[in-house]
DSSP file (Angstrom, degrees, kcal/mol; ACC not computed):
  #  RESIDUE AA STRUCTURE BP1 BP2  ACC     N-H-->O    O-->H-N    N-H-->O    O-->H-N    TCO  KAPPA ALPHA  PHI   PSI    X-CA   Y-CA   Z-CA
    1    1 A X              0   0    0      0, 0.0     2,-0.5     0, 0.0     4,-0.0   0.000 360.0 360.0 360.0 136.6    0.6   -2.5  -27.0
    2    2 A X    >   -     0   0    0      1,-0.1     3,-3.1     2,-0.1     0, 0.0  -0.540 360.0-126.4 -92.7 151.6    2.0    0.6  -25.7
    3    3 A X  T 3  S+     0   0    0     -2,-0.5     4,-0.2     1,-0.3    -1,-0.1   0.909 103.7  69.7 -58.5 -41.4    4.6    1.3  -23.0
    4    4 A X  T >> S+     0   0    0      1,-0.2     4,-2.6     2,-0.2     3,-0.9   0.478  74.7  79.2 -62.1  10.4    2.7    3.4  -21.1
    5    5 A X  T <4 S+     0   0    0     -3,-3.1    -1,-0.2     2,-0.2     0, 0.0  -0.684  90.7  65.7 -96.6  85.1    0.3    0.3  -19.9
    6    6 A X  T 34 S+     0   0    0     -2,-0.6    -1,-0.2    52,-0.0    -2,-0.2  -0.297 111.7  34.4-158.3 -12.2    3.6   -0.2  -17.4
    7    7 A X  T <> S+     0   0    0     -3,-0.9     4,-1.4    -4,-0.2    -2,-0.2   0.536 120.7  44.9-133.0 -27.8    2.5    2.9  -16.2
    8    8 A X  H  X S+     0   0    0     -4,-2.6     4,-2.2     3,-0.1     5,-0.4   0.972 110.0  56.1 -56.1 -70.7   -1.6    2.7  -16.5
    9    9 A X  H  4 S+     0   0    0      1,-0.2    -1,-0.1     2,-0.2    -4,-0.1   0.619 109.9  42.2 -54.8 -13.1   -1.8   -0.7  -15.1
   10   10 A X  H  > S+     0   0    0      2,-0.1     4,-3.5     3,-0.1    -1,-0.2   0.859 120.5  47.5 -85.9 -46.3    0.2    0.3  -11.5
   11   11 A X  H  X S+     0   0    0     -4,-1.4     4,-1.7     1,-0.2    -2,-0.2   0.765 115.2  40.9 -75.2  -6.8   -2.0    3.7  -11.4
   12   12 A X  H  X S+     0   0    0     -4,-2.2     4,-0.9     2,-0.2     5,-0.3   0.849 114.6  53.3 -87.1 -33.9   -5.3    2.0  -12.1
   13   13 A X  H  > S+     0   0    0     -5,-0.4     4,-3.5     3,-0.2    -2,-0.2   0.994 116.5  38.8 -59.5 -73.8   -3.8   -0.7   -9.6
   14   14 A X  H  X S+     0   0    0     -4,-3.5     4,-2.1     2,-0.2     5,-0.4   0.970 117.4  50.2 -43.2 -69.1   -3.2    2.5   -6.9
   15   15 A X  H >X S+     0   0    0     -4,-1.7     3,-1.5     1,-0.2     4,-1.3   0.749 109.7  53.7 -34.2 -94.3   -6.7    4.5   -7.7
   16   16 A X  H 3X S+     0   0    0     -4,-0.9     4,-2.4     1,-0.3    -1,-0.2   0.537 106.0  43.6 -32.1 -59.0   -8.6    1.5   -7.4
   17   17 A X  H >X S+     0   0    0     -4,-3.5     4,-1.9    -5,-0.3     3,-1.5   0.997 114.6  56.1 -54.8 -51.0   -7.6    0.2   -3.9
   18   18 A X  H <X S+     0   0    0     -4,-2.1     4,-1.8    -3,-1.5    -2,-0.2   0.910 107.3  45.5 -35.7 -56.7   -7.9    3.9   -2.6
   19   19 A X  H 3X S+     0   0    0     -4,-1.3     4,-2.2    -5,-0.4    -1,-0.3   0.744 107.9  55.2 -68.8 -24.0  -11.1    4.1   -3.7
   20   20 A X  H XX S+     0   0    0     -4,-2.4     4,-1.5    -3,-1.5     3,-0.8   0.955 116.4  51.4 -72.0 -73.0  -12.0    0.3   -2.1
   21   21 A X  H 3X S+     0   0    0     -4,-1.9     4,-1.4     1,-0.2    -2,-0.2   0.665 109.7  37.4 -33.3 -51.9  -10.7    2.2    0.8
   22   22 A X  H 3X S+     0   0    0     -4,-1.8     4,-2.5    -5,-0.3    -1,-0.2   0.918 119.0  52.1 -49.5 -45.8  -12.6    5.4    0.9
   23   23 A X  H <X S+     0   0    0     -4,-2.2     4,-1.8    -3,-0.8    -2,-0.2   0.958 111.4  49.6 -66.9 -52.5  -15.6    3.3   -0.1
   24   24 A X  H  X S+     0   0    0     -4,-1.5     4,-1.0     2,-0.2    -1,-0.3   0.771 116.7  38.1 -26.4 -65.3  -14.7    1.0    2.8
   25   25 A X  H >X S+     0   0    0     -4,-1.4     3,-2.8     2,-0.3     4,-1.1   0.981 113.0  59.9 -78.4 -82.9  -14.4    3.9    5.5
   26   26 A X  H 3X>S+     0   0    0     -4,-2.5     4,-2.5     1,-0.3     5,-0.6   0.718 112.7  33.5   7.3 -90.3  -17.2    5.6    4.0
   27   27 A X  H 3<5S+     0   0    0     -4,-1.8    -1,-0.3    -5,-0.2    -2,-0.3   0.765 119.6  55.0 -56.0 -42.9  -19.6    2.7    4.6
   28   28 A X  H <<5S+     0   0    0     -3,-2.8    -1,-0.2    -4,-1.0    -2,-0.2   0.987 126.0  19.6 -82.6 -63.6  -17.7    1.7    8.2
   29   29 A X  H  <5S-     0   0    0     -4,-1.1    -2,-0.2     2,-0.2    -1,-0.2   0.440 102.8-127.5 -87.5   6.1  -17.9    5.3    9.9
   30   30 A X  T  <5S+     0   0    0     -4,-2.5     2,-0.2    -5,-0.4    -3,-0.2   0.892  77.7  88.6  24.6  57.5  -21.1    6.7    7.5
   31   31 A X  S   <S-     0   0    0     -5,-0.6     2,-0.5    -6,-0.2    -2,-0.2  -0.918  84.5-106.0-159.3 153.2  -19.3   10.0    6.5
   32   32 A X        -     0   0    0     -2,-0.2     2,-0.6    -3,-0.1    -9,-0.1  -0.811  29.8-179.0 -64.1 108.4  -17.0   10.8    3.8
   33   33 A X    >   -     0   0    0     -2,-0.5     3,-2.1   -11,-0.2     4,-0.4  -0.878   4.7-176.9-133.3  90.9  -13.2   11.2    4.7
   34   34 A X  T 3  S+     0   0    0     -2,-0.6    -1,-0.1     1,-0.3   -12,-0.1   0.374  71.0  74.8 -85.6  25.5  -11.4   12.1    1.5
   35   35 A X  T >> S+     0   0    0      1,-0.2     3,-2.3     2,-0.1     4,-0.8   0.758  82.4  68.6 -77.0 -25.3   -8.2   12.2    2.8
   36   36 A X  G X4 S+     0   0    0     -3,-2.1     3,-0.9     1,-0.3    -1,-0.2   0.836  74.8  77.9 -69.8 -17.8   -8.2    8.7    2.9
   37   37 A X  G 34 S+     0   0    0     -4,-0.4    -1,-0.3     1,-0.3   -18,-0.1   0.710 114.9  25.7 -45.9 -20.0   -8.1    8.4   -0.8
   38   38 A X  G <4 S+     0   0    0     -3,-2.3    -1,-0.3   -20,-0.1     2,-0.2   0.516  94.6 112.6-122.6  -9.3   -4.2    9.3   -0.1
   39   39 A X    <<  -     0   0    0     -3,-0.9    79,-0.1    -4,-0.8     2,-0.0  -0.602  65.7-133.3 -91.0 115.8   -3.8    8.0    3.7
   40   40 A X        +     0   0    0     -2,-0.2    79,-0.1    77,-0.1    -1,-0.1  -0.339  65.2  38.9 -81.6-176.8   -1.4    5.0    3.6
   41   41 A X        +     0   0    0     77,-0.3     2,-0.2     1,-0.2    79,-0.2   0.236  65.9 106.2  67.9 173.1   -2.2    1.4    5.6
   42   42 A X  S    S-     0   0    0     77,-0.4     2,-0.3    79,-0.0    -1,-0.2  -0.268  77.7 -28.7 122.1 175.4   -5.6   -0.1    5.8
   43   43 A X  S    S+     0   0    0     -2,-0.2     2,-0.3     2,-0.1    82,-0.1  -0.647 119.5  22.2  45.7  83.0   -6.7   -3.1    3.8
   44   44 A X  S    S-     0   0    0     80,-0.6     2,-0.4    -2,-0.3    81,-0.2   0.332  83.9-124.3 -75.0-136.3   -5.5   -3.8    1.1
   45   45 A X     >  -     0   0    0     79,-0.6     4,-2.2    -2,-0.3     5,-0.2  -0.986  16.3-168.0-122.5 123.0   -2.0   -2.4    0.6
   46   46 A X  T  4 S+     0   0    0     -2,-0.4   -29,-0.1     1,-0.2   -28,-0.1   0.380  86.0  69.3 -98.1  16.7   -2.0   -0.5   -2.4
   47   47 A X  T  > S+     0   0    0      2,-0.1     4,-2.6     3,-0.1     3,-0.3   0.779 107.3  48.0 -86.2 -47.5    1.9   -0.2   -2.4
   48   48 A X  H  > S+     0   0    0      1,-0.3     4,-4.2     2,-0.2     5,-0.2   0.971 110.9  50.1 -34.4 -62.3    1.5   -4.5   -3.3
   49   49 A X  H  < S+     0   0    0     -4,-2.2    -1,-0.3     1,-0.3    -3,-0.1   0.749 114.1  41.6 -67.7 -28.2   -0.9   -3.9   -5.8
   50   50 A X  H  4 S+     0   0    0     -3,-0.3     3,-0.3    -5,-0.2    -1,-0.3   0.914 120.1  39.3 -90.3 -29.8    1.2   -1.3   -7.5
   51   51 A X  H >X S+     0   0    0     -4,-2.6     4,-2.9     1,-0.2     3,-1.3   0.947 118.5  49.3 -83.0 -35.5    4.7   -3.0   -7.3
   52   52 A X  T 3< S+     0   0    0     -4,-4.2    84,-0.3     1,-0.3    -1,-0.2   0.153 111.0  50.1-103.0  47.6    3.2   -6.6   -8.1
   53   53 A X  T 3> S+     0   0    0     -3,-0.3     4,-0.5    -5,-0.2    -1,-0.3   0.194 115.4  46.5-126.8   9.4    1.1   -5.3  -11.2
   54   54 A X  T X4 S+     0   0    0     -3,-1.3     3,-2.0     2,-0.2     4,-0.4   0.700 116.0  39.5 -91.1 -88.2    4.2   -3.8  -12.3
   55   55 A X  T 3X S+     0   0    0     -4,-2.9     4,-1.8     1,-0.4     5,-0.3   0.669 120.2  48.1 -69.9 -31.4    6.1   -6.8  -11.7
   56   56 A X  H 3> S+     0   0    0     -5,-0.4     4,-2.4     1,-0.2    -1,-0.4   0.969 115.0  43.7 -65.0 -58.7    3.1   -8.8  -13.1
   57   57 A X  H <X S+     0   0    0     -3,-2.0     4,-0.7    -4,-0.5    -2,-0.2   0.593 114.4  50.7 -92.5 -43.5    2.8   -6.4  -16.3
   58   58 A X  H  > S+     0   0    0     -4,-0.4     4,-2.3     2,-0.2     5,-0.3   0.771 118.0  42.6 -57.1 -54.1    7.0   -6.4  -16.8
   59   59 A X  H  X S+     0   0    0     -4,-1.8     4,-3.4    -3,-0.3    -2,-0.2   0.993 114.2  48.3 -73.2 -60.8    6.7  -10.6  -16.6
   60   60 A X  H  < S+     0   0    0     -4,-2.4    -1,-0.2    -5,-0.3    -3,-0.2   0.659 123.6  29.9 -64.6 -31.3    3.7  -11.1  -18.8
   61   61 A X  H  < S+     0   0    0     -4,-0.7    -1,-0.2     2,-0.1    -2,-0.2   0.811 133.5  29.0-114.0 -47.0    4.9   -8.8  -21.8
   62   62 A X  H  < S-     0   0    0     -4,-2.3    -3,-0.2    -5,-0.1    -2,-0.2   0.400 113.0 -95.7 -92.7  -2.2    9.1   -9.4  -21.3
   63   63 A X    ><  -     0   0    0     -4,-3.4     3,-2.2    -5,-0.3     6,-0.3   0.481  18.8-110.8 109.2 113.2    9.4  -12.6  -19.9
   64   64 A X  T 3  S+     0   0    0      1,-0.3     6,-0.2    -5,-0.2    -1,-0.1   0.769 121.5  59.6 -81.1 -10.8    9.8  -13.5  -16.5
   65   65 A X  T 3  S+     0   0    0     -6,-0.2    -1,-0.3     4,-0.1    -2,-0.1   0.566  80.3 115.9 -48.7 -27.1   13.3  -14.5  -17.5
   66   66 A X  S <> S-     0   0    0     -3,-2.2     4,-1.1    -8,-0.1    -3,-0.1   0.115  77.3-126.9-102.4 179.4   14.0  -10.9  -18.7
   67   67 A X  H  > S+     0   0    0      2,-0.2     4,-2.1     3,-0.1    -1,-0.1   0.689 113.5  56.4-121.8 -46.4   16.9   -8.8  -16.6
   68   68 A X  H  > S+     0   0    0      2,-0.2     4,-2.1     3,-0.1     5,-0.2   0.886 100.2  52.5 -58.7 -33.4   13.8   -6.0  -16.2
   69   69 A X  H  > S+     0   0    0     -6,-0.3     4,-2.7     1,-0.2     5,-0.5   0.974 115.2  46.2 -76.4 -61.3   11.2   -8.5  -14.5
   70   70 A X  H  X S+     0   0    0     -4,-1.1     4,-0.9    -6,-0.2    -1,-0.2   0.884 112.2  47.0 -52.9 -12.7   14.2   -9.2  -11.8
   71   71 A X  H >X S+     0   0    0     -4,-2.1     3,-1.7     2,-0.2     4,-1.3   0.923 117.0  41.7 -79.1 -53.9   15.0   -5.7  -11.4
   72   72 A X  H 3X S+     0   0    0     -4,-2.1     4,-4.6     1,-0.3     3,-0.4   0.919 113.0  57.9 -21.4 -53.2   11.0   -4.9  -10.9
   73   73 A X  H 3X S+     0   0    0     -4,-2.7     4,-0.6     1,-0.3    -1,-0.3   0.895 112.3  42.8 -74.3 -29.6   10.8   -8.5   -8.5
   74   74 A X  H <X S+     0   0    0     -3,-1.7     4,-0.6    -4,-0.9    -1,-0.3   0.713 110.7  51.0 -85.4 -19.8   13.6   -6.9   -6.1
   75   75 A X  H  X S+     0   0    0     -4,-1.3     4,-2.8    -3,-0.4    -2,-0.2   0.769 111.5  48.0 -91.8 -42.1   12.3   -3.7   -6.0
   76   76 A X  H  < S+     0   0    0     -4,-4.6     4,-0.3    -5,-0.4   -25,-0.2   0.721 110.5  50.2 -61.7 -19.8    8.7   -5.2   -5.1
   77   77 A X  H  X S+     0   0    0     -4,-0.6     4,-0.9     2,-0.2    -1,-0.2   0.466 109.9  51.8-109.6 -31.7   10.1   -7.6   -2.2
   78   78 A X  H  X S+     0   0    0     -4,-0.6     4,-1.0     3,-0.1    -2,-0.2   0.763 112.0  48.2 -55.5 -38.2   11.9   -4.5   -0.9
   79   79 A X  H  X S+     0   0    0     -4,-2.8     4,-2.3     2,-0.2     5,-0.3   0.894 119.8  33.6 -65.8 -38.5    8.4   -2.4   -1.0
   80   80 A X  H  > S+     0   0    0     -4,-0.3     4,-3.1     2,-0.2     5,-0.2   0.986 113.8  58.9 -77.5 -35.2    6.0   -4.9    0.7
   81   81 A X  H  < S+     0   0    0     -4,-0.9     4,-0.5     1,-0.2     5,-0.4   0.837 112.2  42.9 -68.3 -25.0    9.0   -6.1    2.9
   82   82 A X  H ><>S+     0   0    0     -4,-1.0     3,-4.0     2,-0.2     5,-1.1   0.985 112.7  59.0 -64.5 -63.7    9.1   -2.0    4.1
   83   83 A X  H 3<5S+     0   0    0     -4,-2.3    37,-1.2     1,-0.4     5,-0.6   0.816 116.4  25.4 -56.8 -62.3    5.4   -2.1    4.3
   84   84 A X  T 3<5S+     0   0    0     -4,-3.1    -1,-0.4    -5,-0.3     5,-0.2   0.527 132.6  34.1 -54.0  -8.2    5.0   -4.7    6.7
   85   85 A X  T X>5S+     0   0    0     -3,-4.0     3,-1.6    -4,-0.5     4,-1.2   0.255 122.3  23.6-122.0-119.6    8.3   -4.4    8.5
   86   86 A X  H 3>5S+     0   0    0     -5,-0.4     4,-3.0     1,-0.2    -3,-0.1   0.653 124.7  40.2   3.5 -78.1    9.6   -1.0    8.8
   87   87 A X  H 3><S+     0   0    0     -5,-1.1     4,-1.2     2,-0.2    32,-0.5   0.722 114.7  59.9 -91.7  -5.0    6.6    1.5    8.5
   88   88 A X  H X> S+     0   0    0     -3,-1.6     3,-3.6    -6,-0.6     4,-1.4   0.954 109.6  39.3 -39.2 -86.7    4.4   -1.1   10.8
   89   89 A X  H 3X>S+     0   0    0     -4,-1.2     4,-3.3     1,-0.3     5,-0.5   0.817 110.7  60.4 -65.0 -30.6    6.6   -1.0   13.5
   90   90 A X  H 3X5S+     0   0    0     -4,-3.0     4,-1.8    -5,-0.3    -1,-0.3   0.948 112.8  43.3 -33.6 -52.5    7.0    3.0   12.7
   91   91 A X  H <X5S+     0   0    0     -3,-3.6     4,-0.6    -4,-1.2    -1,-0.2   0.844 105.9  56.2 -74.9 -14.6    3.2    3.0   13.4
   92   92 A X  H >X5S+     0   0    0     -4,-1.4     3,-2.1    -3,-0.3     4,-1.2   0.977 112.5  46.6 -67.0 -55.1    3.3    0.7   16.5
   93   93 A X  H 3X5S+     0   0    0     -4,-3.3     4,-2.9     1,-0.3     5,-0.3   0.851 104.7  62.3 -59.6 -25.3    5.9    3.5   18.0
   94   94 A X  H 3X<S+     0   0    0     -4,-1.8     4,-1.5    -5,-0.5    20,-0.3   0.885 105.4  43.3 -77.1 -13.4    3.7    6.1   17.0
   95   95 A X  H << S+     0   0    0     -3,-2.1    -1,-0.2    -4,-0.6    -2,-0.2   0.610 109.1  52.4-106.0  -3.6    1.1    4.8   19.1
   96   96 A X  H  X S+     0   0    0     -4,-1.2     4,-1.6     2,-0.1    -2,-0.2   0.916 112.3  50.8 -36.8 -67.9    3.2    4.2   22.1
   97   97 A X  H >X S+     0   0    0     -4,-2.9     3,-1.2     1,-0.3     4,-0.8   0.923 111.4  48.3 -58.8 -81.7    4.2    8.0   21.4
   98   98 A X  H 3< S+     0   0    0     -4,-1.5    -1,-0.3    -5,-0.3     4,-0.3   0.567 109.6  50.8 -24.4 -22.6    0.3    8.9   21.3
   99   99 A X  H >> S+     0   0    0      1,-0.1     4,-1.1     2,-0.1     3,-0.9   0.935 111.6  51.5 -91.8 -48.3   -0.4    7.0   24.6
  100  100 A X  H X< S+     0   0    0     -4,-1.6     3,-0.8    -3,-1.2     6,-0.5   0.857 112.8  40.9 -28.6 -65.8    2.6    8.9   26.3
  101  101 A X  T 3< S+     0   0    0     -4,-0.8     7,-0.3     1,-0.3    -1,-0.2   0.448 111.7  56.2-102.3   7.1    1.6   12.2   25.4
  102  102 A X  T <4 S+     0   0    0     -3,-0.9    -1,-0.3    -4,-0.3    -2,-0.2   0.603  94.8  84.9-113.6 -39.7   -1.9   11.4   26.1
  103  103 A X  S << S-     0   0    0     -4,-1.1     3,-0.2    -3,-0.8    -3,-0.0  -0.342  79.4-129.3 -71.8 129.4   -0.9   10.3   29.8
  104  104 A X  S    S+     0   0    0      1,-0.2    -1,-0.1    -2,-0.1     3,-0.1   0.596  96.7  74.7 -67.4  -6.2   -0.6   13.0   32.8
  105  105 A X  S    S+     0   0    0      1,-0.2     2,-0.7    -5,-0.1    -1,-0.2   0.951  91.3  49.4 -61.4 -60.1    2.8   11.6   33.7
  106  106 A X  S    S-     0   0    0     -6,-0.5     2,-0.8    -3,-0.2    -1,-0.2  -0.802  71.8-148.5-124.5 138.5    4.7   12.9   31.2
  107  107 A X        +     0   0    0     -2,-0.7     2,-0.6    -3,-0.1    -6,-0.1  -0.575  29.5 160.9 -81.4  74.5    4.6   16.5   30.3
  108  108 A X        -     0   0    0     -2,-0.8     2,-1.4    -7,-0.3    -2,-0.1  -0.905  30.9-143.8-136.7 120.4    5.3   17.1   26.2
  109  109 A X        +     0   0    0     -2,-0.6     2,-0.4     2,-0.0    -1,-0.1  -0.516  64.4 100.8 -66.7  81.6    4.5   20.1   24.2
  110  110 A X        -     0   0    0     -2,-1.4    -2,-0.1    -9,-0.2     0, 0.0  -0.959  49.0-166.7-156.1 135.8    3.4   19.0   20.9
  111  111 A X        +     0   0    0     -2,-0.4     2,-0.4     2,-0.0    -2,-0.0   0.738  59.5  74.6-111.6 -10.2   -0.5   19.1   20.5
  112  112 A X  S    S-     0   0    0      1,-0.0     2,-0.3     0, 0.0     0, 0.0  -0.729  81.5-112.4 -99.9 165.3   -1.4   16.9   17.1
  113  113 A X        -     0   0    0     -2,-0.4     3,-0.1     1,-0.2   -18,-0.1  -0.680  28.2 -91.5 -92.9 133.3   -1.1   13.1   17.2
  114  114 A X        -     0   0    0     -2,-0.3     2,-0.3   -20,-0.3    -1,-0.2   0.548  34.6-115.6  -2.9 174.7    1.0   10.9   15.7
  115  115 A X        +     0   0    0      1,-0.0     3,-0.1   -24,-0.0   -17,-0.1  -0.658  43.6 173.8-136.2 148.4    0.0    9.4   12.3
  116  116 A X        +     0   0    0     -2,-0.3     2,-0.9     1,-0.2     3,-0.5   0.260  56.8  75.1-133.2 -25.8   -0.2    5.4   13.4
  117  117 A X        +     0   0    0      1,-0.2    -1,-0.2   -76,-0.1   -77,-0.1  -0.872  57.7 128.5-111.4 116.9   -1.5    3.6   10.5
  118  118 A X        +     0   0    0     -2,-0.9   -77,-0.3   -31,-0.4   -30,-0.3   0.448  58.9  32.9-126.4 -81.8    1.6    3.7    8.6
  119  119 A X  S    S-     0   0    0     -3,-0.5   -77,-0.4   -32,-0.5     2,-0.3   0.029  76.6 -94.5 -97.9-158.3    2.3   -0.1    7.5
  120  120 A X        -     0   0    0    -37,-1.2     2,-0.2   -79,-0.2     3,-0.1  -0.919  17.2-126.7-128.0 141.5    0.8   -2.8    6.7
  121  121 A X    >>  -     0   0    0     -2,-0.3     4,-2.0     1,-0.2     3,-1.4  -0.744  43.0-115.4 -91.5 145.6   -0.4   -6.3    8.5
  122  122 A X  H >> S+     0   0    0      1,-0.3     4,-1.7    -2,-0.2     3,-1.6   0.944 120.9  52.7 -56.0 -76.3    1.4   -9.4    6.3
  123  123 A X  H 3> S+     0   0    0      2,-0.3     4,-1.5     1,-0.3    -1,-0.3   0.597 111.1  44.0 -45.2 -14.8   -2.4  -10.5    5.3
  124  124 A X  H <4 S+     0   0    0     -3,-1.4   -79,-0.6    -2,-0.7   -80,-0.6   0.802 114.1  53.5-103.6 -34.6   -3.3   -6.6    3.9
  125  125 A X  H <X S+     0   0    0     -4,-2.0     4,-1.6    -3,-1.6    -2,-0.3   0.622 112.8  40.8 -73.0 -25.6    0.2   -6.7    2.1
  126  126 A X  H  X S+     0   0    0     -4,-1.7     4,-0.9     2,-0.2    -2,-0.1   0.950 108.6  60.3 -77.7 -42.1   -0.6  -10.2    0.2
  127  127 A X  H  X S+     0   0    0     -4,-1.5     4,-1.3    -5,-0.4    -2,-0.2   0.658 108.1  46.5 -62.8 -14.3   -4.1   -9.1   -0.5
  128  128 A X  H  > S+     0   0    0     -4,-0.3     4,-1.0     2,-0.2    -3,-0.2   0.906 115.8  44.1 -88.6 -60.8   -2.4   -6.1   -2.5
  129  129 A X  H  < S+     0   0    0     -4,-1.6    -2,-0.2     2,-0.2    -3,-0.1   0.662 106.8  54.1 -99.9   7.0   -0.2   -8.1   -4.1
  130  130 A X  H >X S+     0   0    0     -4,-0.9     3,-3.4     2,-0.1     4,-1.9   0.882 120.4  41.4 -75.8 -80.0   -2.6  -11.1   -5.2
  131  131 A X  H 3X S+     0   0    0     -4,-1.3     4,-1.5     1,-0.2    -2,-0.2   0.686 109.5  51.3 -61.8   1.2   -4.7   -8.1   -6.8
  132  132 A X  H 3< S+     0   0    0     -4,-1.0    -1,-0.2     2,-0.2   -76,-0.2   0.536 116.5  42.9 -93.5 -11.5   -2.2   -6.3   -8.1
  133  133 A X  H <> S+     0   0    0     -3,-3.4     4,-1.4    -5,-0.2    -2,-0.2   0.880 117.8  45.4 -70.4 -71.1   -1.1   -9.8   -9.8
  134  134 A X  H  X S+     0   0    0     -4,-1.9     4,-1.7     1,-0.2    -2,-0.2   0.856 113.0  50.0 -71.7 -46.0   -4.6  -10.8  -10.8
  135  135 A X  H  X S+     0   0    0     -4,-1.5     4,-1.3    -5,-0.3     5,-0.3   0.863 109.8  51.3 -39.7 -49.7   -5.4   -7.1  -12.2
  136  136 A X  H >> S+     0   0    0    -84,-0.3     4,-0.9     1,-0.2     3,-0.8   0.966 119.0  42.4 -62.4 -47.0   -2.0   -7.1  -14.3
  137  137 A X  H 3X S+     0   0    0     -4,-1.4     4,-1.0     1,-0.2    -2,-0.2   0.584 108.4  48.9 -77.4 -18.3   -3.4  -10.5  -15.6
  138  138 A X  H 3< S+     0   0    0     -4,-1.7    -1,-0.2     2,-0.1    -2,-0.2   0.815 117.7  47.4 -93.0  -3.8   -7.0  -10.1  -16.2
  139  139 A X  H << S+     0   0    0     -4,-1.3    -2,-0.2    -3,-0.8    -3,-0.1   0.543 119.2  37.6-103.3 -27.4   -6.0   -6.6  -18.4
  140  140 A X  H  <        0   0    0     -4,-0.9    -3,-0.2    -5,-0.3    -2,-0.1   0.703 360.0 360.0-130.2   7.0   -3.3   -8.1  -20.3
  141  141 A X     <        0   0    0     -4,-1.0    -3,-0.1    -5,-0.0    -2,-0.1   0.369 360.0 360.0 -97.7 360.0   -4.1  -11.9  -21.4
């Protein structure tokens, strides 16, 4: 097996939810918007999928004992725990900010909007890391 499937199995992991995403906004709004193909939050979270089909891909091949899978397992539980914690509430303020500037009360010279989907909801962050789990597993046993 080669070392680079440590590095296929997370970018196939990433493509693929983007593209359930595009295809997904595609199909919602019936136009193409390829930015989303790069646009973080939505359904799943394809930051899950990527750290736990590393961490999945690391376990399955070195041992889930191994000193690599725990550096990989800390690293992953720090990403998802950003995704949901951190760059949520980042987007929650950003739509606070957006509501504000939106409003005749207060007067603020900046004319594009805020970015708001950001993070992640806990259920959009599991469902990335269940496929990103199940992917590592159905490619490499």
């Amino acid at each position: 097996m080669s070392d680079y499937i440590f590095l296929i199995i997370p970018i196939f992991a990433w493509f693929s939810v983007q593209f359930f995403k595009f295809l997904a906004d595609a199909f919602a709004h019936k136009r193409f918007n390829f930015r989303r193909i790069v646009e973080t939050g939505g359904m799943p979270s394809s930051h899950s999928a990527v750290v736990t089909s590393l961490m999945t891909s690391i376990g399955i091949t070195q041992g889930f004992s191994s000193p690599i899978f725990a550096v990989s397992f800390v690293f992953g539980i720090i990403v998802m725990y950003d995704a949901a914690g951190v760059r949520r509430a980042a987007g929650k303020q950003a739509a606070i900010l957006n509501e504000l500037m939106n409003s005749k009360q207060v007067t603020i010279n900046r004319q594009e909007k805020l970015k708001e989907l950001l993070g992640h909801t806990p259920v959009e962050v599991f469902c990335g890391a269940v496929y990103g789990a199940v992917l590592a597993c159905l490619i490499l046993i």
